[in-house]
C-alpha positions as CSV (number, residue, x, y, z in Angstrom):
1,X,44.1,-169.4,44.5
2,X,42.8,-171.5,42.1
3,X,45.4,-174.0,41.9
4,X,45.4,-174.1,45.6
5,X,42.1,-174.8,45.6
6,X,41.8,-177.7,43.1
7,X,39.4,-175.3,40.5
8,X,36.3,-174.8,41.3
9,X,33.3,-176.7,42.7
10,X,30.6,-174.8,41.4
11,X,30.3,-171.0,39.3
12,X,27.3,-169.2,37.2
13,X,28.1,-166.2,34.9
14,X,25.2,-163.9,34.0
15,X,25.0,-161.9,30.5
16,X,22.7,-159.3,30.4
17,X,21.4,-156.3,27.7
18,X,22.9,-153.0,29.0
19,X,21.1,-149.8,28.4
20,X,18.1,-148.5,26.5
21,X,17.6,-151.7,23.2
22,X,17.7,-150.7,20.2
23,X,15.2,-151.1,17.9
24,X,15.9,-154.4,17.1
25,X,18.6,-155.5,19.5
26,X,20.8,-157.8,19.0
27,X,20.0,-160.8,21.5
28,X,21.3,-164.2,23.7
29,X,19.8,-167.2,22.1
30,X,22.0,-170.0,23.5
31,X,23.4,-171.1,27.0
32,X,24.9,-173.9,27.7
33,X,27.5,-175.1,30.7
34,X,31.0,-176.4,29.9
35,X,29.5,-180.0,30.6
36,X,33.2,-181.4,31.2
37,X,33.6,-178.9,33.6
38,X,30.4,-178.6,35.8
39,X,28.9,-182.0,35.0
40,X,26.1,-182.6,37.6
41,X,23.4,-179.6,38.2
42,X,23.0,-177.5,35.0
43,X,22.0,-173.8,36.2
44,X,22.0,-172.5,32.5
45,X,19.0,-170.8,30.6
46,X,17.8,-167.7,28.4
47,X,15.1,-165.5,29.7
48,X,12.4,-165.0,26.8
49,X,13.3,-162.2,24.8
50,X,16.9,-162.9,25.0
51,X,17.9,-160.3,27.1
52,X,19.2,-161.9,29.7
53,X,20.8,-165.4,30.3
54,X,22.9,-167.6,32.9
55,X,25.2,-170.2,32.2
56,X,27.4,-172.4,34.8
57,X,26.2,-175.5,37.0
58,X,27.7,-177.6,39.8
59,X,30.8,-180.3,39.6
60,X,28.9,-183.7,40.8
61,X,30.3,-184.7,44.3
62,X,31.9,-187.8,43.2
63,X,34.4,-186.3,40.8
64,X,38.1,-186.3,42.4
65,X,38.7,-182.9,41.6
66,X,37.5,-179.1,40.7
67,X,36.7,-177.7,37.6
68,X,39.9,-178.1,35.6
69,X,41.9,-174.9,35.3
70,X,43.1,-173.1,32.2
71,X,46.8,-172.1,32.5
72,X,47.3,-169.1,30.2
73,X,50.3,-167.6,31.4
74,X,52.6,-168.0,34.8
75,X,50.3,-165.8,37.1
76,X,46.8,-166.5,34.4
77,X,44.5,-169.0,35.7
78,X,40.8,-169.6,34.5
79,X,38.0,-171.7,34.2
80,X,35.3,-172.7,31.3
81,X,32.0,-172.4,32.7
82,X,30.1,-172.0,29.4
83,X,29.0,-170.2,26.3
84,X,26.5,-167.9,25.2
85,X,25.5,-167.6,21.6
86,X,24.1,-164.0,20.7
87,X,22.7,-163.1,17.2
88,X,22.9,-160.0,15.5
89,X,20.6,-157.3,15.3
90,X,17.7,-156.6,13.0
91,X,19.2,-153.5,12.2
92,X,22.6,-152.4,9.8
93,X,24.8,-150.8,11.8
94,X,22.9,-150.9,15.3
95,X,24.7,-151.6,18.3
96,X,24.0,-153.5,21.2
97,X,25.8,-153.7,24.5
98,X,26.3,-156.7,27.0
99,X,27.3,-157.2,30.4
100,X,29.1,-160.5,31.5
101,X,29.2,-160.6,35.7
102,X,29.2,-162.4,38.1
103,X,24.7,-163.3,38.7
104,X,23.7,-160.8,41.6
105,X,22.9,-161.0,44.9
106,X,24.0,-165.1,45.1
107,X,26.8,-167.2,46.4
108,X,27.2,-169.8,43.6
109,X,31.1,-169.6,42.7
110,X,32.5,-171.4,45.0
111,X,36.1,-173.5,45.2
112,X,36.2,-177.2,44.8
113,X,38.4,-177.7,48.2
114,X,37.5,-175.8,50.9
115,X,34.4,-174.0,48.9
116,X,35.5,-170.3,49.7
117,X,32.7,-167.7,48.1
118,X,34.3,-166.2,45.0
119,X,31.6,-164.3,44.2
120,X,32.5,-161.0,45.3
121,X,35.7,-161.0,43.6
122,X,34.1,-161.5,40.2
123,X,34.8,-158.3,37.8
124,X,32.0,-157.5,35.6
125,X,32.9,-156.4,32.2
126,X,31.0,-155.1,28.9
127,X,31.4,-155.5,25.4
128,X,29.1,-154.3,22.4
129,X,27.7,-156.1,19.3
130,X,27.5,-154.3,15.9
131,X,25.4,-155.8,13.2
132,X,26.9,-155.5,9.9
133,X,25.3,-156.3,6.7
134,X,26.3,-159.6,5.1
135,X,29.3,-158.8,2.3
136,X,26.9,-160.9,-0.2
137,X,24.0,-158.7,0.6
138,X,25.4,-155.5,0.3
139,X,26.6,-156.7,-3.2
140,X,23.3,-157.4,-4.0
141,X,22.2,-154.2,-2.9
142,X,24.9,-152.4,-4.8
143,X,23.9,-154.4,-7.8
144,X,20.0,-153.3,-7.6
145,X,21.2,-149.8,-7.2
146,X,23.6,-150.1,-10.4
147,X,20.7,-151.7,-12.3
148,X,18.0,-149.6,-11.6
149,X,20.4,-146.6,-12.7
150,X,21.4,-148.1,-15.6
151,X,17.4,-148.4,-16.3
152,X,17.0,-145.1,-15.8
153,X,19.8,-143.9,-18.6
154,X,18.4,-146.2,-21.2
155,X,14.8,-145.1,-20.5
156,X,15.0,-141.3,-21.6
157,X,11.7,-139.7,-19.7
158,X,8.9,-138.4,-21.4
159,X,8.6,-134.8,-23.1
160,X,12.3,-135.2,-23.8
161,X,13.2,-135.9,-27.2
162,X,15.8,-139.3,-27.8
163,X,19.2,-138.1,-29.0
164,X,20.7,-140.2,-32.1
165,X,23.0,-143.0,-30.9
166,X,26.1,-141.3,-31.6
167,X,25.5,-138.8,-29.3
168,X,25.1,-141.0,-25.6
């Protein structure tokens, strides 16, 4: 349909925090349109908090045709409308889960030739972000916890009496 509609005229994704945060969620803190793509009204932004964010815009009404589309495969058409940049977590090992639909209750995706309402045919889907520790920070941690225990072996407590050297 795509194809036979010359791509797209205008579109607007929505990502959204799913379920209860975390303690220190993981959260959106870019949006931005494909500019090639939808290069006259910008509809992008990130609530405060990061929570939430849109990204998508309108295809100015000079331009000769739709958003360009994405061939991936014989029957695999798409379209870039944008990107969202998420960071991590505050947390190790916390997780965070996203939903990427379609922005409720509007009409904005709409084909570049005829402007048919896609909007309804827009599957949401959800994907989850885990926060792992940097590998050069959990070195450094293993390296505090291999120091401090050699500390301890060299420092015998006190009360106990220090065995001769050729004993440890």
């Amino acid at each position: 349909m795509l194809a036979s509609e010359d791509g797209l005229f205008s579109a607007v994704a929505q990502l959204s925090l799913t379920g209860a945060p975390p303690a220190a969620p993981a959260t959106v803190t870019a949006a931005s349109r494909d500019a090639a793509n939808f290069d006259d009204f910008n509809d992008s932004s990130v609530t405060p908090g990061g929570l939430q964010a849109t990204v998508g815009g309108t295809r100015d009404f000079a331009d000769a045709h739709g958003a360009a589309i994405i061939v991936d495969a014989p029957d695999v058409r798409r379209v870039s409308i944008g990107t969202f940049t998420i960071t991590g977590g505050g947390l190790p090992t916390q997780t965070t889960t996203f939903q990427l639909s379609d922005r409720p209750g509007t009409s904005d995706t709409l084909t570049w030739t005829t402007g048919m309402v896609l909007d309804p045919q827009i599957a949401a889907s959800t994907f989850t972000v885990a926060t792992t520790p940097e590998p050069s920070s959990a070195l450094a941690a293993a390296a505090v916890a291999f120091m401090a225990s050699l500390a301890r072996r060299r420092h015998p407590r006190r009360g106990r009496e220090e065995l001769p050297t050729d004993l440890r």
